[in-house]
N, C-alpha and C positions, 0 to 999 in steps of 0.2 A: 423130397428130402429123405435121406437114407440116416439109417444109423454108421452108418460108418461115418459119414457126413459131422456128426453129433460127438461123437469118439475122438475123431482128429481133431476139431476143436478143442474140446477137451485137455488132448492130452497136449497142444500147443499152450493152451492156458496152465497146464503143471510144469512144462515145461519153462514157458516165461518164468514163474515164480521160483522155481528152482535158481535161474539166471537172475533174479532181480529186477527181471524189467516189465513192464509195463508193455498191454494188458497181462492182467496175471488173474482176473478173476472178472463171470459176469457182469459183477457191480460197474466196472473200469470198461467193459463192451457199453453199458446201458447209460452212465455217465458221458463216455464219448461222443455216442452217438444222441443223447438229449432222450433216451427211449426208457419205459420204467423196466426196474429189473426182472416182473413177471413176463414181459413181452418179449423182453430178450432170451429168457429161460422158454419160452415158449417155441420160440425161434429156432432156437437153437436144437432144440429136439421134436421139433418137424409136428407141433401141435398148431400150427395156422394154416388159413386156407392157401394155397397153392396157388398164386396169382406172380405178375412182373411184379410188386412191388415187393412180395416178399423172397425173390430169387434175387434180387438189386441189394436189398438190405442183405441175403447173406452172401452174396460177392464182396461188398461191402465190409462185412466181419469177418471173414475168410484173411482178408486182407490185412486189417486191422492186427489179425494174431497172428499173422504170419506163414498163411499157406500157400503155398505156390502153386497152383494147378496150368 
């Protein structure tokens, strides 16, 4: 997990909320996905271990906000 990684999220999530849509904020990553918002916040800036389930979850979230790769 890169910080750039971390950043583009991010700025997908200010982006939604500027737009009004949904997701607009971790809480709405961590809701959707049934996950608590430390895990997601964790996640998200590449503080867990490096394993397939946690490159699935951020495919996953990637998705969810809207990133096209």
């Amino acid at each position: 997990m890169s910080y750039e990684l971390a950043d583009t999220i991010l700025i997908c999530l200010k982006r939604n909320k500027r737009m009004g849509i949904k997701p607009n904020s971790q809480t709405d990553i961590a809701n959707h996905f049934g996950l608590s918002k430390p895990y997601v916040n964790q996640l998200i800036n590449g503080r867990v271990a490096n394993s397939i389930n946690t490159k699935k979850r951020l495919d996953e979230i990637k998705k969810y906000v809207g990133i096209d790769e």
